[in-house]
C-alpha positions as CSV (number, residue, x, y, z in Angstrom):
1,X,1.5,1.3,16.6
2,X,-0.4,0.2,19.5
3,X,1.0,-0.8,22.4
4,X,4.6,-0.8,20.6
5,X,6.8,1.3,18.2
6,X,8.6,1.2,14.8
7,X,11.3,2.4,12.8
8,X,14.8,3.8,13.9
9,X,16.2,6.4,12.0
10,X,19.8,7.2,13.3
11,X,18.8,6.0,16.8
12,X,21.7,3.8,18.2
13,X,19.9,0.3,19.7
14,X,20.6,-1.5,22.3
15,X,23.1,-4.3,21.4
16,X,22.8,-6.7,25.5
17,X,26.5,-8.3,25.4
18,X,28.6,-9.2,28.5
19,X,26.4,-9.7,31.3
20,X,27.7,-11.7,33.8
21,X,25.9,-11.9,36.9
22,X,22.5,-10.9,38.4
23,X,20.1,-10.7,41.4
24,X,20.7,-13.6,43.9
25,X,23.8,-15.2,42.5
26,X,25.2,-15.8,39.1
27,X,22.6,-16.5,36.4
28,X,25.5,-17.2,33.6
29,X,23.2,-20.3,32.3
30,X,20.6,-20.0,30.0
31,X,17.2,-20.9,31.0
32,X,17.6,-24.1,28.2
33,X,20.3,-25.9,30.8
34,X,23.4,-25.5,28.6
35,X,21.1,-25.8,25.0
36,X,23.0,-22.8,22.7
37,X,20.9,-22.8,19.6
38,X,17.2,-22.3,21.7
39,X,16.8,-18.8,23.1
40,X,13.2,-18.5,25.6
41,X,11.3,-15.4,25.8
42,X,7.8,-14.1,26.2
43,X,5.1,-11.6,25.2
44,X,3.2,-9.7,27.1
45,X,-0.5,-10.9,24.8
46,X,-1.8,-13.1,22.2
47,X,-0.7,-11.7,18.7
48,X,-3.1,-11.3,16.3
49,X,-3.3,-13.6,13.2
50,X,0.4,-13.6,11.1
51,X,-1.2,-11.0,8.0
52,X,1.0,-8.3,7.3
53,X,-2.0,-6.4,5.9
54,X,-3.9,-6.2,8.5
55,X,-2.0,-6.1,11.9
56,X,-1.9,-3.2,14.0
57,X,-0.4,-4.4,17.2
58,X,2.7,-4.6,19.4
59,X,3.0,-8.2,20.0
60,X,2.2,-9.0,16.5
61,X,4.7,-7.0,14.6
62,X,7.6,-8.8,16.8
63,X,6.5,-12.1,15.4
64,X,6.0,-11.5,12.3
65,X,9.3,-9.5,12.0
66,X,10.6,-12.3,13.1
67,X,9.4,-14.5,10.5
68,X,9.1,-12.3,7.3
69,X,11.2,-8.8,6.0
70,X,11.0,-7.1,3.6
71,X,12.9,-4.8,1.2
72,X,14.6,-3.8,3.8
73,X,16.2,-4.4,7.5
74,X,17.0,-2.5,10.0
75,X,20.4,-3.4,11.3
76,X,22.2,-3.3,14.7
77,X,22.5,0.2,15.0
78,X,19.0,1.2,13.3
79,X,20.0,2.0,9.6
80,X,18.1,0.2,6.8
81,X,20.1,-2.2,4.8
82,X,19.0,-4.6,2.2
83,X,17.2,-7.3,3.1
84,X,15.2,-9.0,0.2
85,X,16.1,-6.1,-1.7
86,X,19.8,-6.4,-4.0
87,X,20.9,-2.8,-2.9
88,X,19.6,0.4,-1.7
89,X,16.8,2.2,-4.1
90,X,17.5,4.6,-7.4
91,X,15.6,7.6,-6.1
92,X,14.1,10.1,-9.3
93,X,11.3,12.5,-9.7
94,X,12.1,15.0,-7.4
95,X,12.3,12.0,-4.6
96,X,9.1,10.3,-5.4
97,X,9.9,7.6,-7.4
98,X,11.8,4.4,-6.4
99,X,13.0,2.2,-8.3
100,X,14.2,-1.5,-6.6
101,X,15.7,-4.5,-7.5
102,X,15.7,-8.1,-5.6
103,X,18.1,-9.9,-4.9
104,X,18.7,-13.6,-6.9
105,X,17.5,-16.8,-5.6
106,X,15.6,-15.0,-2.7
107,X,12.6,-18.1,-1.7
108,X,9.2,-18.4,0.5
109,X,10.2,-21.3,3.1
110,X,8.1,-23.5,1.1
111,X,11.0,-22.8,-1.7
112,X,9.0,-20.8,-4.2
113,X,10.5,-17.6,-5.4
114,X,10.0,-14.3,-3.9
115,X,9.1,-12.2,-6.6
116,X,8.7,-7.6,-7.1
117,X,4.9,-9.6,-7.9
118,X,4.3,-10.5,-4.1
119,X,5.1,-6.5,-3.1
120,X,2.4,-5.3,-5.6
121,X,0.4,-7.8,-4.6
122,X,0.5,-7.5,-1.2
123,X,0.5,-3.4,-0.9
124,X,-2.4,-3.3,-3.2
125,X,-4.3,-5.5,-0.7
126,X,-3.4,-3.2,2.1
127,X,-5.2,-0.9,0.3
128,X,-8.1,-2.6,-0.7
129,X,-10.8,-1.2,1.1
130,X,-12.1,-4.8,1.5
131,X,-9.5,-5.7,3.7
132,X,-9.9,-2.8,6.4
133,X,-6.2,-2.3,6.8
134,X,-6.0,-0.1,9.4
135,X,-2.2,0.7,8.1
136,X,-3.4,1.5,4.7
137,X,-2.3,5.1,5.2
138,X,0.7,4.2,4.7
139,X,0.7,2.7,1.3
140,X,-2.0,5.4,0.6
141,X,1.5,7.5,0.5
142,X,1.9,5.7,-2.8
143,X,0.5,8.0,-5.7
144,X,-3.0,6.8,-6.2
145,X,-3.4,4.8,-3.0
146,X,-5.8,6.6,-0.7
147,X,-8.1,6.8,-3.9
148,X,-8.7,3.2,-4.2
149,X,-8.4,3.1,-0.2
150,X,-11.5,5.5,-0.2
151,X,-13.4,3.3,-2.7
152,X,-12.8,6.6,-5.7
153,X,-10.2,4.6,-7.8
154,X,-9.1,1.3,-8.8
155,X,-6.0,-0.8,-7.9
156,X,-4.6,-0.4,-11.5
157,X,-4.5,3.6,-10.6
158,X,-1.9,2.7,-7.7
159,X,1.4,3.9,-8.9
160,X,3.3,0.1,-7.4
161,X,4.0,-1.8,-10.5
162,X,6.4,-5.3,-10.5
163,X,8.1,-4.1,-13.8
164,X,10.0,-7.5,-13.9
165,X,10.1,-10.6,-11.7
166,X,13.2,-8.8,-10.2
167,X,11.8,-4.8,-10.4
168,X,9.1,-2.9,-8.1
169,X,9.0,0.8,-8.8
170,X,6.5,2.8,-6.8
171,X,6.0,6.5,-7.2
172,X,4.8,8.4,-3.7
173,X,2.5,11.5,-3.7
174,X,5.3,13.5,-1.9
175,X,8.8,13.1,-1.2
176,X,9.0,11.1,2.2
177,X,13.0,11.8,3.7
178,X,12.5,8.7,6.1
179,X,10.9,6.0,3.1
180,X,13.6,4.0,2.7
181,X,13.6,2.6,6.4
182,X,9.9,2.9,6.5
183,X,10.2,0.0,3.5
184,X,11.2,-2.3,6.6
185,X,7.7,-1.5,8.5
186,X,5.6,-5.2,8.1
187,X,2.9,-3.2,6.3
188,X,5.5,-3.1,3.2
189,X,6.2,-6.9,3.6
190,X,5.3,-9.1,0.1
191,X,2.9,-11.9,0.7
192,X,2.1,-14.5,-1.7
193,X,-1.0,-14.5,-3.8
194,X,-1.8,-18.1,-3.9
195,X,-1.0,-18.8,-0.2
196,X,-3.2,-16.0,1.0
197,X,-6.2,-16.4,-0.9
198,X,-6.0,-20.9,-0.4
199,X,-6.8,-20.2,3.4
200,X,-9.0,-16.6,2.9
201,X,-10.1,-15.2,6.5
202,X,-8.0,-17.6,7.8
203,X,-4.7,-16.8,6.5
204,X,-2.2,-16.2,9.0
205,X,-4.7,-17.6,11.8
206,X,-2.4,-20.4,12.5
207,X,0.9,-22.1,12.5
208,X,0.0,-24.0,9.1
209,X,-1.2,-21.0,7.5
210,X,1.7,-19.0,7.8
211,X,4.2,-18.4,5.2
212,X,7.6,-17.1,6.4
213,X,10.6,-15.8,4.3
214,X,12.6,-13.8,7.3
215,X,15.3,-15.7,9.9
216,X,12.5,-17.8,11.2
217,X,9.5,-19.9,10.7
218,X,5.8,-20.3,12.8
219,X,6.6,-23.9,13.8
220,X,3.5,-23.8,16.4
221,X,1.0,-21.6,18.1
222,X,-0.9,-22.9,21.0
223,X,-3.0,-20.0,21.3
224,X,-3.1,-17.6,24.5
225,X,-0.3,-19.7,25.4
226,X,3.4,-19.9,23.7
227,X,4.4,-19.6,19.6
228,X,7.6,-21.8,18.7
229,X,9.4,-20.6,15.8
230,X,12.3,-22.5,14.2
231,X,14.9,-21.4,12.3
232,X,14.3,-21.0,8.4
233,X,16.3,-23.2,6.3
234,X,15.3,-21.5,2.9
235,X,15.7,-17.6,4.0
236,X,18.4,-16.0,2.1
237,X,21.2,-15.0,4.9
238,X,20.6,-18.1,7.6
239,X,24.5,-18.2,7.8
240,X,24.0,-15.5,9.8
241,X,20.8,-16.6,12.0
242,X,22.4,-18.5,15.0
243,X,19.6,-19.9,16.9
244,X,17.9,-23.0,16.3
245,X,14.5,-22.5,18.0
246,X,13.1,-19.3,19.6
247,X,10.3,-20.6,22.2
248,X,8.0,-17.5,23.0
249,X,5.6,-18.3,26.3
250,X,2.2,-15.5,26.4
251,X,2.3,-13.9,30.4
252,X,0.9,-11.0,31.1
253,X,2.0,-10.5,34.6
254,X,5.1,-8.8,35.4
255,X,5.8,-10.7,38.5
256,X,5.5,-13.8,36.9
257,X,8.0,-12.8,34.4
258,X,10.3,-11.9,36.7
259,X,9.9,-15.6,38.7
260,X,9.9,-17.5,35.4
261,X,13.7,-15.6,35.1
262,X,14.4,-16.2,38.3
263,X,14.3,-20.0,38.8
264,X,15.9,-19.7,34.5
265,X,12.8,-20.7,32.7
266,X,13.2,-18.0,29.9
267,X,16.0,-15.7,28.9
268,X,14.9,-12.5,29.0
269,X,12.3,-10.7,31.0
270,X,10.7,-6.9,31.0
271,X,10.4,-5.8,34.8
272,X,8.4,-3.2,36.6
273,X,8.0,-2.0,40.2
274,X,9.5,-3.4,42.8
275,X,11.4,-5.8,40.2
276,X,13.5,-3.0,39.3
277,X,14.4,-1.8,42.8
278,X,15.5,-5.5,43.4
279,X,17.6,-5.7,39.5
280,X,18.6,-2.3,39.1
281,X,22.6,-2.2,39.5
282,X,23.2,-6.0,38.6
283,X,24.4,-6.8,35.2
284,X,21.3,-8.4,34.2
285,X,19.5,-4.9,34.2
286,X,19.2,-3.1,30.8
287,X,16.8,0.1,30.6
288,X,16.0,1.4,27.0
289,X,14.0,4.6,26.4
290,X,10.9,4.3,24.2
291,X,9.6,6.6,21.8
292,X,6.2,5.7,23.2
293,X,2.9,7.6,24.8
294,X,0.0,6.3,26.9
295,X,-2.7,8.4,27.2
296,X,-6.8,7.9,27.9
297,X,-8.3,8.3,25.1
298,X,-12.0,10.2,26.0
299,X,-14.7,9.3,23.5
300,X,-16.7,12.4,21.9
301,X,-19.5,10.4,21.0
302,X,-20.2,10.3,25.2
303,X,-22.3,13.1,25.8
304,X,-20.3,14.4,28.5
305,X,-16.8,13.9,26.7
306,X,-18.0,16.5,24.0
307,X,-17.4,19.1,26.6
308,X,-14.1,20.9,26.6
309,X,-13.8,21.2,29.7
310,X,-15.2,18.3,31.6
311,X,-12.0,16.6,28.8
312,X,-9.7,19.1,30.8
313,X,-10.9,18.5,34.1
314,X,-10.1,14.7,33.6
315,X,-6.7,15.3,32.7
316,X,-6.2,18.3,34.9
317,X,-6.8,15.8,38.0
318,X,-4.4,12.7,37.3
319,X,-0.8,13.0,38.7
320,X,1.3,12.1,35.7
321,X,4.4,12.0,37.5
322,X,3.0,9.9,40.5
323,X,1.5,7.7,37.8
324,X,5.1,7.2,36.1
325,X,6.8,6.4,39.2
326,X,4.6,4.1,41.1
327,X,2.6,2.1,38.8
328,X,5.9,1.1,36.5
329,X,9.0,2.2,37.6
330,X,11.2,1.4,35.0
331,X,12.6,4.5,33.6
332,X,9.2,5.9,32.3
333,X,8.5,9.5,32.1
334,X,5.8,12.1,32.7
335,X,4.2,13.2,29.2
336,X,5.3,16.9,29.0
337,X,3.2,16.9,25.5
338,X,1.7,14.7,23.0
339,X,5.1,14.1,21.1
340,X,7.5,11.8,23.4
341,X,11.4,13.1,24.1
342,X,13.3,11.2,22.0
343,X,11.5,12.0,18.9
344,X,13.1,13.8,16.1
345,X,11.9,16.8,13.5
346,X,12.5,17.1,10.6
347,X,15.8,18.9,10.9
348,X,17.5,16.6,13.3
349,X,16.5,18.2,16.4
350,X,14.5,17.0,19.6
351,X,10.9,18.3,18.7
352,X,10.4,18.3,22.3
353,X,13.2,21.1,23.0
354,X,11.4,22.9,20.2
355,X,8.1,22.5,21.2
356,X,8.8,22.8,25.1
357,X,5.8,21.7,28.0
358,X,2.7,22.3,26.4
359,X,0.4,20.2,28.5
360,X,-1.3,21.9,31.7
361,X,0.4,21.0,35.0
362,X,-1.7,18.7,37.6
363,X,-3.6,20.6,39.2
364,X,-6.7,19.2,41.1
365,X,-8.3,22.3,42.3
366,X,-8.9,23.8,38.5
367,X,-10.0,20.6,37.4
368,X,-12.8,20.3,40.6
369,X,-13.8,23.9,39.2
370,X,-13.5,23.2,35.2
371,X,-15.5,20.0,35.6
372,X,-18.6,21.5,37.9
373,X,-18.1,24.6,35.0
374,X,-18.3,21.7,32.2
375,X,-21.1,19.8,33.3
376,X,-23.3,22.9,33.7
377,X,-22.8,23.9,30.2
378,X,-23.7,20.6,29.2
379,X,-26.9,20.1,31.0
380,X,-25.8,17.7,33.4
381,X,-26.3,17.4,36.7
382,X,-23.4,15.2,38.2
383,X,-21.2,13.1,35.7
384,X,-22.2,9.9,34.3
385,X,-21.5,6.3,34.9
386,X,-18.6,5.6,32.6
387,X,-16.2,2.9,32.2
388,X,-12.4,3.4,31.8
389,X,-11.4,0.3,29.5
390,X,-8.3,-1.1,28.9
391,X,-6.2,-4.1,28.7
392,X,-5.9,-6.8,31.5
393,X,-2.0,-6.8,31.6
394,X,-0.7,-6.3,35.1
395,X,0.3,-3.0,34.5
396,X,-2.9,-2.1,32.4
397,X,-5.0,-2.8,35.5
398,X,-2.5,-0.7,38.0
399,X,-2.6,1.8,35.0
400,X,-6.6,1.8,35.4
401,X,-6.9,1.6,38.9
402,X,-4.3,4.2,39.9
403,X,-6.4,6.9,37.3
404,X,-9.9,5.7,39.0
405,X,-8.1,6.5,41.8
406,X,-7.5,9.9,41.1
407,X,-10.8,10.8,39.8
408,X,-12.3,9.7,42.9
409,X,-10.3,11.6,45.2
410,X,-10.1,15.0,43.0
411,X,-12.6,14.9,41.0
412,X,-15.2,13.0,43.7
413,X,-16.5,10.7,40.7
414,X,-17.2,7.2,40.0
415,X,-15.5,5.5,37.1
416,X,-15.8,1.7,36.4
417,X,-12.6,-0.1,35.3
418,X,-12.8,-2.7,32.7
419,X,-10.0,-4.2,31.7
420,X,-10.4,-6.9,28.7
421,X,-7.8,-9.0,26.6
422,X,-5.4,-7.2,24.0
423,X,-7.3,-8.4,21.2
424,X,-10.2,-7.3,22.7
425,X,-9.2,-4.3,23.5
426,X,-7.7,-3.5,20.5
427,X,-11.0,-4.3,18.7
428,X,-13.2,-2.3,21.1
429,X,-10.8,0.4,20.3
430,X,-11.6,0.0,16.3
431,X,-15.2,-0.2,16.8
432,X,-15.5,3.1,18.9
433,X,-17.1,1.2,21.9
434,X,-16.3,2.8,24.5
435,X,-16.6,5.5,27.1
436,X,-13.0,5.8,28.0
437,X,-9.6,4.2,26.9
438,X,-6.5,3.4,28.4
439,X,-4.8,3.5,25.1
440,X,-0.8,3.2,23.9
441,X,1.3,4.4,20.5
442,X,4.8,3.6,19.8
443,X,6.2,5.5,17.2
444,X,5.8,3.7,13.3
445,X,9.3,5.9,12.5
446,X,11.2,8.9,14.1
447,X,9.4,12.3,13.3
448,X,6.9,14.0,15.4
449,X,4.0,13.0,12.2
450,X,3.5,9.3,13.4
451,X,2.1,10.8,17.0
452,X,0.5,14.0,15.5
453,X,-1.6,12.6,12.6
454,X,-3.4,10.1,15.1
455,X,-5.8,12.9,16.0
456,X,-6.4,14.0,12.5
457,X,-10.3,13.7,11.6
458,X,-9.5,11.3,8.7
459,X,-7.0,9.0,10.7
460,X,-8.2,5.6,11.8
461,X,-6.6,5.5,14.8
462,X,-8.6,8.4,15.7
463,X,-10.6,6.6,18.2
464,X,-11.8,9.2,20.1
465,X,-13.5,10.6,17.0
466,X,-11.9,14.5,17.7
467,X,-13.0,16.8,14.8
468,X,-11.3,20.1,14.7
469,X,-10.5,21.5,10.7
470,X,-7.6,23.9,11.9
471,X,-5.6,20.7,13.3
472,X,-6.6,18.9,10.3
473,X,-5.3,21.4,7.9
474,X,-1.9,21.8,10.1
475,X,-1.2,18.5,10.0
476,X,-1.8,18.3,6.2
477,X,0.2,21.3,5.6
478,X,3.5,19.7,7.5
479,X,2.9,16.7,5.5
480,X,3.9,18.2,2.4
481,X,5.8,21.0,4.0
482,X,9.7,20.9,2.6
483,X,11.1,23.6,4.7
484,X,12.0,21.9,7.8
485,X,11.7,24.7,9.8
486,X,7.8,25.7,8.8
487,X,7.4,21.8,8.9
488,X,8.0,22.2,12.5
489,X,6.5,25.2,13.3
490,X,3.1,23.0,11.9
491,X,3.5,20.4,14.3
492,X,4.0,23.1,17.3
493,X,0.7,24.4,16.8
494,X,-0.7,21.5,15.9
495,X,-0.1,20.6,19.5
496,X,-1.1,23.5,20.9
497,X,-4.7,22.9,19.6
498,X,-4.5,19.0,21.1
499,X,-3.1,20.7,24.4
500,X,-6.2,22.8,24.4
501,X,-8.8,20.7,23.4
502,X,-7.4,17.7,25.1
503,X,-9.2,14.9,22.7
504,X,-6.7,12.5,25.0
505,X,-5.0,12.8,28.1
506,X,-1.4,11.7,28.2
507,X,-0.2,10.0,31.1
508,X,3.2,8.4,30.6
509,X,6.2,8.7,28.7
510,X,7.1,4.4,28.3
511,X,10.8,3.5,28.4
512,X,11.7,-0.7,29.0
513,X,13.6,-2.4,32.1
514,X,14.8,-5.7,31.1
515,X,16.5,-8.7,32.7
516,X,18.7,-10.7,29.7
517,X,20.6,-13.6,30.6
518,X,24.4,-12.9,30.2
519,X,25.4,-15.6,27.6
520,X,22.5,-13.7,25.5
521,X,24.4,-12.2,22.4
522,X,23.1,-9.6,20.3
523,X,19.4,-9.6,20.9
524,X,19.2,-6.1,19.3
525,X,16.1,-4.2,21.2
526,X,14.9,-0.9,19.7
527,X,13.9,2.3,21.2
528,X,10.6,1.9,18.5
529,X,9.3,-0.4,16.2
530,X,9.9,-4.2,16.7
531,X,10.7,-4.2,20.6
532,X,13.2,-7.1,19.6
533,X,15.2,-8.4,16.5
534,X,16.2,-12.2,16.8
535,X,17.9,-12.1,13.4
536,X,22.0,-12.1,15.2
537,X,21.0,-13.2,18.7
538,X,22.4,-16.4,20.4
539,X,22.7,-18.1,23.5
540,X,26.8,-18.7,24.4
């Protein structure tokens, strides 16, 4: 997912309870002045319209988890329990068909019934190539999915069928161990045929055009500026949702974040820097590892980016580790491969133990000599005027300006930064316009596949359009690969290849520093997928 992650799979979350005190004094009250049922918080950009079937993005998927579920939801410690659903699925055909059934008097918040009709509805839209979902492959999982996605069979052909108002059975191409939780990603939500075609290309665009049925409603959206959601009267477990009112402001700046916590205008902050040398100790602080990569993604359309090793020579010459530490400073890591620590295989083990360091150490003499090597056997002279893009957060700018930095001084080359809005961003990304890209994934679930299949030829998030048929098959292979342990040993070379050919250039390993208010309960934040669940937060 870009710029976030999704999907625990027997990860314990963070659960913030009992914080009592914090930089410069107590900060006991919430930022509301004593007002329990409205919790403040922010986001780092401007989500992108409220449609399930098309979103892609961080700041989006917190939202609209927030407002809509599911079959599923993933509780406090990460499992999936039934949420719309009436109990867990009846599993047959080898594990490739599901059966489900809905709960009773489950409603939209404008009190119509939720029916197994909106789930067909809406996955077969995913897939419609006419909506240019860009997480279609995961419903293409779904026997007879990435045929109609393709445009080489029909919707009728998908294997999703509403049997009854009350019955969805879906039967997958493969047996998927982790399916069940993925059944909680927003891509599986049900939407509402009526509601979505009344407003077309603008469904989802804004507050009225947004149908909820999770813990929450859109109230209003003052664009590039603050969402207000509202608790949702009609959504089937409200005895459980404690807040009243969930005011989210849009600030990109980290050291605004931390000021706006500071002098108690929101609840809960995500630091960086020099904020965390000034939090870290105090009960306030709260750092959770992320099963996250950045890397610069390096466009093989760009003349000079087809070359091997002028790829190399830009990764060779930036200093991960310097780049982990001083630009954000909050627990983050340097990349020792493609696949972030944290992340499990499919036996249950750390695929990074298994896998070990596979990316080549910093080392700016070998890249001086592997891009002067490069350029030659691509016919160039000196290297090109490129730009690095990325997005105009605070630390997306330090991100940009700290690798320009290193280019300059060990490579001896001139990079331009340009740094643009998420949505921007995010759609220069799609597009394939660009020369360079500062680019993040969070993981969509816990297995080593949601980073490795990015860089498959067919893959839509394969922005930096790398072709190479032995990764390709690899990663197929592992996908249908049942022994765990040749599963793995898939993925390890598949690594190897990216390692070699470099396609991207990891930089950072994300984790999250955080400031919560102590009389914040139970504002559940995951180490991937949906940085935050409101569902049993409150403010004491």
């Amino acid at each position: 997912m870009k710029l976030s992650k999704w999907i625990a799979l027997g990860v314990t979350t963070s659960v913030l309870t009992g914080l009592t005190t914090g930089c410069g004094g107590s900060t006991g009250t919430s930022a509301n002045g004593g007002d329990k049922g409205t919790l403040k918080m922010t986001l780092l950009a401007e989500p992108q319209a409220m449609d399930s079937a098309k979103a892609d993005a961080a700041v989006t998927f917190d939202i609209l988890n927030a407002i809509n579920e599911g079959l599923y939801r993933l509780n406090k410690d990460g499992k999936p329990e039934p949420a719309l659903a009436a109990g867990m699925p009846e599993i047959t055909n080898g594990g490739k068909t599901y059966k489900i059934k809905l709960k009773d008097n489950i409603t939209w918040s404008d009190g119509s019934p939720i029916t197994a009709h909106d789930f067909e509805y809406a996955w077969k839209r995913t897939l419609d190539p006419k909506t240019k979902s860009q997480y279609s492959f995961m419903l293409a999982w779904i026997k007879g999915g990435q045929a109609y996605n393709e445009g080489k069979g029909t919707a009728d052909q998908v294997q999703v069928k509403a049997l009854d108002d009350k019955t969805l059975q879906f039967t997958l191409e493969h047996p998927i161990p982790f399916m069940t939780a993925q059944l909680s990603f927003p891509p599986f939500f049900p939407q509402k045929k009526e509601f979505v075609e009344k407003y077309g290309d603008t469904y989802g665009a804004d507050a009225d055009k947004v149908l909820s049925n999770g813990p929450f409603k859109l109230e209003k959206w003052d664009h590039e500026q603050s969402l207000t959601l509202v608790k949702n009267d009609k959504y089937w477990d409200k005895d459980h949702v404690k807040l009243d009112k969930v005011q989210v402001q849009i600030a990109a700046d980290n050291n605004t974040l931390a000021n706006l916590y500071q002098s108690k205008e929101i609840d809960v902050a995500r630091i960086t820097r020099d904020q965390v040398d000034l939090w870290k100790g105090k009960p306030d602080y709260q750092v959770v590892p992320q099963l996250y990569i950045t890397y610069v993604e390096m466009n093989e359309a760009v003349p000079a980016l087809k070359n091997e090793k002028i790829r190399k020579a830009l990764a060779l010459s930036i200093d991960r580790a310097a780049l982990s530490d001083s630009v954000f400073h909050d627990g983050s890591k340097p990349p020792t491969g493609f696949v972030p620590y944290g992340t499990q295989e499919t036996g249950g083990k750390q695929f990074r133990d298994i896998a070990g360091d596979v990316l080549p150490k910093y080392d700016p003499v070998k890249a001086k000599e592997l891009l002067q090597e490069g350029l030659k056997e691509a016919g160039l002279s000196s290297f090109p005027n490129l730009k690095l893009t990325g997005d105009d957060t605070e630390d997306g700018k330090k991100a940009m300006e700290f690798i320009q930095g290193q280019w300059k001084k060990n490579l001896g080359i001139d990079v331009t930064i340009e740094p643009l809005p998420h949505k921007l961003r995010l759609d220069r990304g799609d597009k394939r316009q660009f020369d360079l890209l500062l680019f993040n994934w969070g993981a969509d679930y816990n297995d080593p596949m949601t980073f490795m299949d990015l860089h498959e030829s067919t893959s839509p998030f394969d922005e930096s359009q790398f072709k190479d048929p032995q990764y390709d098959q690899l990663i197929e292979k592992a996908k249908e690969e049942t022994d765990p342990v040749k599963r793995t040993q898939e993925l390890v070379e598949a690594e190897k290849i990216l390692a070699e050919k470099m396609p991207v250039a990891p930089v950072n390993f994300r984790a999250y520093s955080y400031l919560v208010r102590p009389n914040v309960k139970n504002l559940v934040f995951f180490p991937y997928g949906a940085e935050w669940d409101l569902k049993w937060a409150s403010v004491e």
